[in-house]
PDB file of the backbone (N, CA, C, O) and the ligand in Angstrom, with CONECT records:
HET     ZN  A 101       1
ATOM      1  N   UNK A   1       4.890  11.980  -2.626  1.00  0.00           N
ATOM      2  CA  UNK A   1       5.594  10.710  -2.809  1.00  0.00           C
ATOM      3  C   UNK A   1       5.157  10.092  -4.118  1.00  0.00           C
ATOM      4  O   UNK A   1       4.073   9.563  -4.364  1.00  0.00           O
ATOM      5  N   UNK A   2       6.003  10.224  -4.760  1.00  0.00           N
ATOM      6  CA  UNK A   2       5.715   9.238  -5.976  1.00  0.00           C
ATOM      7  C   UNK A   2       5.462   7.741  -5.644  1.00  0.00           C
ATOM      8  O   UNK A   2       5.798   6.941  -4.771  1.00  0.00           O
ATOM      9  N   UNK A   3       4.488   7.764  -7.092  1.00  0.00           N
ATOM     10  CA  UNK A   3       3.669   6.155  -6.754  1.00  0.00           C
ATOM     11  C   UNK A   3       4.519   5.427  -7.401  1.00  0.00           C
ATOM     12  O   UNK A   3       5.065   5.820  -8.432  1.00  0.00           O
ATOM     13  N   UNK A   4       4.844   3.623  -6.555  1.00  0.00           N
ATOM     14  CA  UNK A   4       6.062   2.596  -6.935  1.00  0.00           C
ATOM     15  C   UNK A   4       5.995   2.546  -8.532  1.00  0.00           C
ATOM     16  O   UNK A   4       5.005   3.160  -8.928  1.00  0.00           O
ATOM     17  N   UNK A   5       6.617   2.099  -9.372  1.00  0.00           N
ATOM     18  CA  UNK A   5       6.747   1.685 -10.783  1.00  0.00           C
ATOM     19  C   UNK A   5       8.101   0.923  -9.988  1.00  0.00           C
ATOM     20  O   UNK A   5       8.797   0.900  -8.973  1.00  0.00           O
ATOM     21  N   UNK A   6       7.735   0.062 -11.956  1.00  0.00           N
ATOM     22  CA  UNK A   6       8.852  -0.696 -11.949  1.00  0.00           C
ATOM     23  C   UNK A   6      10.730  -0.195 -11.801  1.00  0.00           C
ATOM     24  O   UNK A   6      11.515  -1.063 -11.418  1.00  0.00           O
ATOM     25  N   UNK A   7      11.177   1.016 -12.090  1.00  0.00           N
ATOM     26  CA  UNK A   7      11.914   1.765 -11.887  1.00  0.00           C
ATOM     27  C   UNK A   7      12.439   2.591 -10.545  1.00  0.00           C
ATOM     28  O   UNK A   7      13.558   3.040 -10.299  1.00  0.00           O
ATOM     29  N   UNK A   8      10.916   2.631  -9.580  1.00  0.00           N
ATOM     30  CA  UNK A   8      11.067   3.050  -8.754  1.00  0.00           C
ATOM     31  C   UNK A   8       9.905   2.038  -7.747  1.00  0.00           C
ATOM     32  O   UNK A   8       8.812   2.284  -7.238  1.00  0.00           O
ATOM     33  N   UNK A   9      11.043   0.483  -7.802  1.00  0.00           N
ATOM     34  CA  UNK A   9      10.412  -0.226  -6.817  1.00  0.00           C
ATOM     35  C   UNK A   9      10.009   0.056  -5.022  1.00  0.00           C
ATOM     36  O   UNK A   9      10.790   0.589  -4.234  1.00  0.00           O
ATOM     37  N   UNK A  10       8.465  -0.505  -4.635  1.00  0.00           N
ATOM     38  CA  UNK A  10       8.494  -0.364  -3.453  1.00  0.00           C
ATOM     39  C   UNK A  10       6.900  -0.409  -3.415  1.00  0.00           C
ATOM     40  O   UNK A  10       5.982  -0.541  -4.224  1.00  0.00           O
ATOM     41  N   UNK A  11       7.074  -0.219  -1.966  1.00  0.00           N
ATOM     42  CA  UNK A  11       5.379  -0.093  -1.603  1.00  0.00           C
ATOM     43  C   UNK A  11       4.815   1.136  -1.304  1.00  0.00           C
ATOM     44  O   UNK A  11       5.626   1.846  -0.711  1.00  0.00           O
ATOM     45  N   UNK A  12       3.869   1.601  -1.463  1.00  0.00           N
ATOM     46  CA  UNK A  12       3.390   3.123  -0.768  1.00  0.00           C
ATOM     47  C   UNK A  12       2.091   2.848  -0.253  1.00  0.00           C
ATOM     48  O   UNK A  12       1.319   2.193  -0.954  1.00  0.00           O
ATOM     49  N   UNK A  13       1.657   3.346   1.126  1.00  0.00           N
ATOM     50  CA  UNK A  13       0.617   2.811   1.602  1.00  0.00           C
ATOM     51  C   UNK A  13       0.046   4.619   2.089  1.00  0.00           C
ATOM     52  O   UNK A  13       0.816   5.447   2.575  1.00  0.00           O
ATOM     53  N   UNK A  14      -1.518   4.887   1.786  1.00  0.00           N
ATOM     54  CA  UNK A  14      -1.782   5.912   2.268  1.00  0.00           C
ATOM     55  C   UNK A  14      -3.071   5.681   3.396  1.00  0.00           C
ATOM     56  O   UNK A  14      -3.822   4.724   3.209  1.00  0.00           O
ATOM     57  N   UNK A  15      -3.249   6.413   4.337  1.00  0.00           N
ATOM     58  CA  UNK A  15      -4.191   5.908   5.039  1.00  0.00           C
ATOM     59  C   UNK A  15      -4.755   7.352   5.581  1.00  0.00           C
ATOM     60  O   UNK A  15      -4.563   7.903   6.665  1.00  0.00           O
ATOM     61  N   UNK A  16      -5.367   7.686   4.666  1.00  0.00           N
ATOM     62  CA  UNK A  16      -6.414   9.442   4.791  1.00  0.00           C
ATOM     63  C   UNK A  16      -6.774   9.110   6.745  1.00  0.00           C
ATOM     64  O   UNK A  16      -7.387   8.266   7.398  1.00  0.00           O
ATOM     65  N   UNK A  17      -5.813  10.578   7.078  1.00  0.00           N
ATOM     66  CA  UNK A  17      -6.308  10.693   8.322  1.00  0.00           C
ATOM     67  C   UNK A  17      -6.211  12.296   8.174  1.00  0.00           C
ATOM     68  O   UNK A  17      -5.554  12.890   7.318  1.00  0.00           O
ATOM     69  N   UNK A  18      -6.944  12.829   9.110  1.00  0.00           N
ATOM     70  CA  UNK A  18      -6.951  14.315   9.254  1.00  0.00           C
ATOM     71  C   UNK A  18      -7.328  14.515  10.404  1.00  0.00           C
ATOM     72  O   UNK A  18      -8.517  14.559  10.720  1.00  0.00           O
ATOM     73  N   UNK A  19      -6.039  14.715  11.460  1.00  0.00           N
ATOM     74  CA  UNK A  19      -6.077  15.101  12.964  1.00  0.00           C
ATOM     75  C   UNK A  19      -7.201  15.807  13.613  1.00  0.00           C
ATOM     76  O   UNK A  19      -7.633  15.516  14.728  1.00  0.00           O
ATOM     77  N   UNK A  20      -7.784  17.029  12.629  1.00  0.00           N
ATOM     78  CA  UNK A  20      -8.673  18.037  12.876  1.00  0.00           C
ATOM     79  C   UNK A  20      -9.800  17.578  13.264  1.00  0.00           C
ATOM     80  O   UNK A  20     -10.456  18.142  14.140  1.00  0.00           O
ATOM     81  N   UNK A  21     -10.208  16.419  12.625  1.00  0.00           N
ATOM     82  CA  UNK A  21     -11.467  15.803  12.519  1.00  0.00           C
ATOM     83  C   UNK A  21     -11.531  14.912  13.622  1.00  0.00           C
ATOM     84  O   UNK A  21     -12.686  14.671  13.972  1.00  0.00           O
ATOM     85  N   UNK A  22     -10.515  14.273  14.365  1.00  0.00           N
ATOM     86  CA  UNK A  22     -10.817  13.842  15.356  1.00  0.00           C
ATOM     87  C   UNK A  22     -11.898  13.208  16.277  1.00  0.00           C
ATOM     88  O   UNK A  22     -12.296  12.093  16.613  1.00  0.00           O
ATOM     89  N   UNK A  23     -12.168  14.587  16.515  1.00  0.00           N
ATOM     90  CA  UNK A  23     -13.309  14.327  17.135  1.00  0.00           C
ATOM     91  C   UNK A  23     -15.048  13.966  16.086  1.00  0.00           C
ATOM     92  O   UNK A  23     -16.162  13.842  16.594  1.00  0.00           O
ATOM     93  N   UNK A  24     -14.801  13.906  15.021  1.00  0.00           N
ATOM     94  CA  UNK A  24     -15.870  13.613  14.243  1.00  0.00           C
ATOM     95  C   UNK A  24     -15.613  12.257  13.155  1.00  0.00           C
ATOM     96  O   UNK A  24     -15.442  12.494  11.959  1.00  0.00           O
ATOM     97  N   UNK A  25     -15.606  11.260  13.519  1.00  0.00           N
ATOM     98  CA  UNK A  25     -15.475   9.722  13.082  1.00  0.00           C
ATOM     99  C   UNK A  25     -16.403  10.021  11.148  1.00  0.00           C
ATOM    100  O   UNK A  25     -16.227   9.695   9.974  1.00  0.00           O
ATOM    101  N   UNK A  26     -17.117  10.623  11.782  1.00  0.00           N
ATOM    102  CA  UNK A  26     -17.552  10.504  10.248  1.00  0.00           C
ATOM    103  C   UNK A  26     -16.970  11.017   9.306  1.00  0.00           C
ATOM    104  O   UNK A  26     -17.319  10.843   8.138  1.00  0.00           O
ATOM    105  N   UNK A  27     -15.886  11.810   9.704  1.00  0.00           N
ATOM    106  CA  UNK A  27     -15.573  12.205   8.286  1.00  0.00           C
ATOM    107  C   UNK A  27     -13.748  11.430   7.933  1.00  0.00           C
ATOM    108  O   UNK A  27     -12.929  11.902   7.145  1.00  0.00           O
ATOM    109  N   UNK A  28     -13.587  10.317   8.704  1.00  0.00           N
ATOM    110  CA  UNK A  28     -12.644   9.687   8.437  1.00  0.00           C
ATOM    111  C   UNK A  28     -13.171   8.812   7.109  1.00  0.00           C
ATOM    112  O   UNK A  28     -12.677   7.696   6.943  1.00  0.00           O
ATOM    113  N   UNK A  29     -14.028   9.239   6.298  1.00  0.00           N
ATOM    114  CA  UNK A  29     -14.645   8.464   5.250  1.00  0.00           C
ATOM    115  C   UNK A  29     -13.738   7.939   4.109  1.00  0.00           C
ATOM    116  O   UNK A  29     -14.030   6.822   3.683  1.00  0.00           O
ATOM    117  N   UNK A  30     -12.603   8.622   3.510  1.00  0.00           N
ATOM    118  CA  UNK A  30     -11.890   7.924   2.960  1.00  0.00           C
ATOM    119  C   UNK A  30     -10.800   6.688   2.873  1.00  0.00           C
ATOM    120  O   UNK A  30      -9.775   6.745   3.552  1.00  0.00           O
ATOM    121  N   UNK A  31     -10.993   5.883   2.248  1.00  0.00           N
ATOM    122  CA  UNK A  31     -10.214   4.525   2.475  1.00  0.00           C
ATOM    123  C   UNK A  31      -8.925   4.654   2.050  1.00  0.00           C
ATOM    124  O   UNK A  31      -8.459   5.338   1.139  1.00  0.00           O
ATOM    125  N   UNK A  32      -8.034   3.374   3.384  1.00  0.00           N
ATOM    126  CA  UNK A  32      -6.623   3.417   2.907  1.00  0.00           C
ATOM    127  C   UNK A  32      -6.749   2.869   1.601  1.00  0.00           C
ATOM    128  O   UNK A  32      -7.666   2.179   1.155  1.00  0.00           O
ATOM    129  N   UNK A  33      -5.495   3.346   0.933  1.00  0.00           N
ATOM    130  CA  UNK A  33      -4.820   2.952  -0.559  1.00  0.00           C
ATOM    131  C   UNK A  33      -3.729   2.379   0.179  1.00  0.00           C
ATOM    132  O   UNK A  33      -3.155   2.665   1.230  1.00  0.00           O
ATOM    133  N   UNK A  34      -3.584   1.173  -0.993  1.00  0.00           N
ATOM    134  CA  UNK A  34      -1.957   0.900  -1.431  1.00  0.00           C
ATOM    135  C   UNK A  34      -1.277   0.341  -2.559  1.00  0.00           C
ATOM    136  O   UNK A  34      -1.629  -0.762  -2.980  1.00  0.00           O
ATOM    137  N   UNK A  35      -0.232   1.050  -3.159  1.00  0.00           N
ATOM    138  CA  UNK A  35      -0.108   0.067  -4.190  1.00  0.00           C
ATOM    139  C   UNK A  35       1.543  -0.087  -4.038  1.00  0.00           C
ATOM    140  O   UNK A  35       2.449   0.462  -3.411  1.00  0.00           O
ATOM    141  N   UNK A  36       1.357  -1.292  -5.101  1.00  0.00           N
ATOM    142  CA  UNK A  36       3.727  -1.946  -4.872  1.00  0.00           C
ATOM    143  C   UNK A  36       3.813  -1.916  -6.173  1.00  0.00           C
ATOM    144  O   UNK A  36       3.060  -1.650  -7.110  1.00  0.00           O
ATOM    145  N   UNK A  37       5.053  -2.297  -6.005  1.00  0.00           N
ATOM    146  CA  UNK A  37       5.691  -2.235  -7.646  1.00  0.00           C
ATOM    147  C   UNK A  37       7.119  -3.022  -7.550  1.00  0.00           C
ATOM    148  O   UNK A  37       8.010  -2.436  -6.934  1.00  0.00           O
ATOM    149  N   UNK A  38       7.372  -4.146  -8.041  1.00  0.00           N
ATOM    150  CA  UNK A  38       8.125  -4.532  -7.789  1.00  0.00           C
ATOM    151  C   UNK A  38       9.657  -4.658  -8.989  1.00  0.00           C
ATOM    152  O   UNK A  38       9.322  -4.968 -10.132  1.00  0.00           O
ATOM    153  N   UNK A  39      10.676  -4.517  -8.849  1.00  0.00           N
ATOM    154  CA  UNK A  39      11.637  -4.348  -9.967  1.00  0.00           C
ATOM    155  C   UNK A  39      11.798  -5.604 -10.886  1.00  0.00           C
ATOM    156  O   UNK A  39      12.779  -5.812 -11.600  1.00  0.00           O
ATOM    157  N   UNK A  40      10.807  -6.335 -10.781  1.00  0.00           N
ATOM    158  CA  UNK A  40      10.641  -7.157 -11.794  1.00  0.00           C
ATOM    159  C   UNK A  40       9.518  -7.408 -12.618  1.00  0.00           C
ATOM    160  O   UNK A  40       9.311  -8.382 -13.342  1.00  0.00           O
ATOM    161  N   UNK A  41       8.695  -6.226 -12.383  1.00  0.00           N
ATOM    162  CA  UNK A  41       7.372  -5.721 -12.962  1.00  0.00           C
ATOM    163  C   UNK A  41       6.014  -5.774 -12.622  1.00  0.00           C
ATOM    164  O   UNK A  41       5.016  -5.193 -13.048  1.00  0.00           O
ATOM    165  N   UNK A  42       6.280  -6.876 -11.476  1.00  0.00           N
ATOM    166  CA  UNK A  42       4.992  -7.534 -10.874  1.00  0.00           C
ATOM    167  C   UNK A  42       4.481  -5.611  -9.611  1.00  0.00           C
ATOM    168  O   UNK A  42       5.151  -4.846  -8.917  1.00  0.00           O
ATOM    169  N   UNK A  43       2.686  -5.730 -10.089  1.00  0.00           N
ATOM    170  CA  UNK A  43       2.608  -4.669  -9.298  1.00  0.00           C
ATOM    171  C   UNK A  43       1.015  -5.482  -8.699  1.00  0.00           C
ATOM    172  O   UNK A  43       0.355  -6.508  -8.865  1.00  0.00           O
ATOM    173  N   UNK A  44       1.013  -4.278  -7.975  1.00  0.00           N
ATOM    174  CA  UNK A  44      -0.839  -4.541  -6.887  1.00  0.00           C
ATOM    175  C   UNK A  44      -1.316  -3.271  -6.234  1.00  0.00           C
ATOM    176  O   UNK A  44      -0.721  -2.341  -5.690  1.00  0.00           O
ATOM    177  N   UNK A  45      -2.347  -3.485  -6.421  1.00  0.00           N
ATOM    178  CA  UNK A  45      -3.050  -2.236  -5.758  1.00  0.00           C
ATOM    179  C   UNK A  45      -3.985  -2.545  -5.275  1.00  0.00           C
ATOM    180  O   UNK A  45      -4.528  -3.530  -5.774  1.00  0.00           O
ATOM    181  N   UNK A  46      -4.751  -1.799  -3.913  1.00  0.00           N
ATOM    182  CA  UNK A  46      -5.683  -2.197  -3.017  1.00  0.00           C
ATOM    183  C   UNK A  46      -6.190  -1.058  -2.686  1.00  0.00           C
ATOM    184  O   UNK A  46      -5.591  -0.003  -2.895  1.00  0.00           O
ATOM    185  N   UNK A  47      -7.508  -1.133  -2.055  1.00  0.00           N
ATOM    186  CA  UNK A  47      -8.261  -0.265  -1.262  1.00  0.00           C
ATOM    187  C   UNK A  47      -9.676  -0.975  -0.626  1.00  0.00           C
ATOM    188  O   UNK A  47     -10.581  -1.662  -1.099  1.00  0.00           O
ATOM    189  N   UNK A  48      -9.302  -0.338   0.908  1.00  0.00           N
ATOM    190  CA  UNK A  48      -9.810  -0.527   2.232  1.00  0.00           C
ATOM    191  C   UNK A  48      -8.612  -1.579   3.036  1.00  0.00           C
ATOM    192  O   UNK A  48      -7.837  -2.427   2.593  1.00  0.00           O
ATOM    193  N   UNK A  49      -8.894  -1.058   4.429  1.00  0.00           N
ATOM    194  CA  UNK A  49      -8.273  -1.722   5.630  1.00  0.00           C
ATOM    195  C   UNK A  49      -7.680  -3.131   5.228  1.00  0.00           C
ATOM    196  O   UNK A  49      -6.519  -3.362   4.891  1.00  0.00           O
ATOM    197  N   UNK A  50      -8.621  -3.931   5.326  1.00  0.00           N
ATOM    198  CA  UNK A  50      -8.376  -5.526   5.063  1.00  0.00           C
ATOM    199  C   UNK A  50      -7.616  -6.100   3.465  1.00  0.00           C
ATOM    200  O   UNK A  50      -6.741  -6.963   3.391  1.00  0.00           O
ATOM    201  N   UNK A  51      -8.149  -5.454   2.456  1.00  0.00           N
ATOM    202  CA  UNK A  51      -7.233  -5.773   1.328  1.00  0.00           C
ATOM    203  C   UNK A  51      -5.921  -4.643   1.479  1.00  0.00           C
ATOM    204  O   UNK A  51      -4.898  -5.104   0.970  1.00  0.00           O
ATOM    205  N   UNK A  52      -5.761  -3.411   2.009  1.00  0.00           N
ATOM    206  CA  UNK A  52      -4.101  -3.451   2.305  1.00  0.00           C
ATOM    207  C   UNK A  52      -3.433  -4.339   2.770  1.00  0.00           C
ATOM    208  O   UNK A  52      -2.549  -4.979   2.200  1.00  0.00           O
ATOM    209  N   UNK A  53      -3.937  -4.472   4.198  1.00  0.00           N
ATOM    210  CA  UNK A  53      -2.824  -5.328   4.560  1.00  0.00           C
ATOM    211  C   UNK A  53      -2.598  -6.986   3.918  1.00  0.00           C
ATOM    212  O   UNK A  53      -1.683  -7.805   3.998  1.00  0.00           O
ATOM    213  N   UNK A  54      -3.565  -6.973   3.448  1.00  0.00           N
ATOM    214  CA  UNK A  54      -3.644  -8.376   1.925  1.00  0.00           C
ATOM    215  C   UNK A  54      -2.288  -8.155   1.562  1.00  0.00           C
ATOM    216  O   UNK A  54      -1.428  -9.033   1.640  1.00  0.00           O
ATOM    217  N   UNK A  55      -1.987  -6.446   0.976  1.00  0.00           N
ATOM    218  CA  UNK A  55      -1.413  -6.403  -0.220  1.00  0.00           C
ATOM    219  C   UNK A  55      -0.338  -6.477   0.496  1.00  0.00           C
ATOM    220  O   UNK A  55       0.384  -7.395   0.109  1.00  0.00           O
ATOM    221  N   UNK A  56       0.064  -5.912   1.354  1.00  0.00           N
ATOM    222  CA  UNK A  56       1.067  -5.314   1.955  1.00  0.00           C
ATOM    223  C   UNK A  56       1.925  -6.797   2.797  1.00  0.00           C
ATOM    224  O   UNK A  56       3.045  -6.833   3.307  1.00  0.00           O
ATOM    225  N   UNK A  57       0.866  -7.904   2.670  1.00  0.00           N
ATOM    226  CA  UNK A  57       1.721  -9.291   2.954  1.00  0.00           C
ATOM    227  C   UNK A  57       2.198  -9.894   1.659  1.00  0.00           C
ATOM    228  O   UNK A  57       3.159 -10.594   1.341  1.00  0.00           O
ATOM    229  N   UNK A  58       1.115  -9.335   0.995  1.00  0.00           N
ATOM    230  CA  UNK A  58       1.823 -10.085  -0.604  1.00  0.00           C
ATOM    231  C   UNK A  58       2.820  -9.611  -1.455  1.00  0.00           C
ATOM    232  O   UNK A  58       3.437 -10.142  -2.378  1.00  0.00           O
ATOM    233  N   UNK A  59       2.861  -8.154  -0.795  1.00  0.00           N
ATOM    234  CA  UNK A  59       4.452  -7.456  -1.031  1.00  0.00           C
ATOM    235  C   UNK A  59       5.635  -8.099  -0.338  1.00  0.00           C
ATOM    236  O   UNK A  59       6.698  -8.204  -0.951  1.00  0.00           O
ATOM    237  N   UNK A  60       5.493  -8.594   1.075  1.00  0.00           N
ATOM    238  CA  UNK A  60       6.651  -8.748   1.834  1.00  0.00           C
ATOM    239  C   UNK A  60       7.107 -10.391   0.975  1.00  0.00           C
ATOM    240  O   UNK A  60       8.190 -10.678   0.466  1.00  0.00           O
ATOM    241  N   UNK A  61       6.040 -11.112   1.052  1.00  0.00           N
ATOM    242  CA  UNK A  61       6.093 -12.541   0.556  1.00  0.00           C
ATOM    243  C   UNK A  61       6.282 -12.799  -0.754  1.00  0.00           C
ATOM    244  O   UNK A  61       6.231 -13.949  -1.191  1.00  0.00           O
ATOM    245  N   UNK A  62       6.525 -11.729  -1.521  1.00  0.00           N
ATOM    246  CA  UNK A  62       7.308 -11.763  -2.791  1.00  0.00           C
ATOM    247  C   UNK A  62       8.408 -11.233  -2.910  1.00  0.00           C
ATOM    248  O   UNK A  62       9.288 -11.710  -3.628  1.00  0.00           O
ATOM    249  N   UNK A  63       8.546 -10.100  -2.189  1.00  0.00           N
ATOM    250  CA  UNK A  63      10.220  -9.870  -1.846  1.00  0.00           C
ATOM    251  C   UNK A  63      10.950 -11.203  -1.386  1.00  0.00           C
ATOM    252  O   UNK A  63      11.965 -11.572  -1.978  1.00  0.00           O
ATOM    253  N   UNK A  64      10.511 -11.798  -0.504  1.00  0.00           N
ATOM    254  CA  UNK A  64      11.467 -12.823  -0.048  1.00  0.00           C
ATOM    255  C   UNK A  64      11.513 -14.030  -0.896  1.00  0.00           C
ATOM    256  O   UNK A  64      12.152 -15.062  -0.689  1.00  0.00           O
ATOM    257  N   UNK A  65      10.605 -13.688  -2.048  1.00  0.00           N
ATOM    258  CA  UNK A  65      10.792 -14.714  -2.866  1.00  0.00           C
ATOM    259  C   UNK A  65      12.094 -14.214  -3.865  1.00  0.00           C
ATOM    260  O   UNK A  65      12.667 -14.933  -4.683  1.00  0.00           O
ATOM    261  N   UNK A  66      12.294 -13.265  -3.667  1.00  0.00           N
ATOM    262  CA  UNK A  66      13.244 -12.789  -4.940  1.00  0.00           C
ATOM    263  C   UNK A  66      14.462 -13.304  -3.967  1.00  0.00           C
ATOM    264  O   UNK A  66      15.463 -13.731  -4.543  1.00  0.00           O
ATOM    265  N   UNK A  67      14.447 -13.295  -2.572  1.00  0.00           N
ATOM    266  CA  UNK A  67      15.459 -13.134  -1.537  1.00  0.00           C
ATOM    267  C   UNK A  67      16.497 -14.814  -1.811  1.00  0.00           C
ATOM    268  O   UNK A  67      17.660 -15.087  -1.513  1.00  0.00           O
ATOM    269  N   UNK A  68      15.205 -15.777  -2.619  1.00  0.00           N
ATOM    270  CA  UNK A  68      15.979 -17.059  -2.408  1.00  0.00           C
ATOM    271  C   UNK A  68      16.479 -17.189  -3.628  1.00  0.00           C
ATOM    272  O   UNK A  68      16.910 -18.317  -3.867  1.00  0.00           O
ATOM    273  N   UNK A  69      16.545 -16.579  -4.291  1.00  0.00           N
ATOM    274  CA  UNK A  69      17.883 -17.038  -5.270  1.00  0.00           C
ATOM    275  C   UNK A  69      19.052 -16.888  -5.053  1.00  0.00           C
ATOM    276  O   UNK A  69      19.887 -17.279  -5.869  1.00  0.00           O
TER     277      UNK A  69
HETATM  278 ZN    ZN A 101       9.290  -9.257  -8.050  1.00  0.00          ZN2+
END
């Protein structure tokens, strides 16, 4: 999946899981990513749990800002 740009607005959120491991918590060691991109240039990027979903509200709450014009 290509990552958002301004051309190719949107959000992409990754959240490293690997089924296999399951049963071994420790090796879920890598943190979610996310980054947006919005078609008016504004972008963000995050990493770990709590600043995604930061980002991922500050994506929705700027879309709907474009929504009121
Ligand atoms: Zn925008």
């Amino acid at each position: 999946m290509a990552k958002p740009s301004q051309n190719n607005p949107g959000i992409h959120v990754s959240a490293p899981y690997n089924p296999s491991d399951r049963m071994n918590p420790d090796a879920w060691a890598p943190l979610p990513l996310a980054d947006y991109a919005c078609h008016c240039g504004q972008t963000g990027t995050a990493t770990g749990t709590t600043e995604v979903k930061a980002l991922v509200s500050e994506y929705l709450t700027h879309q709907s800002s474009h929504e009121d014009r």
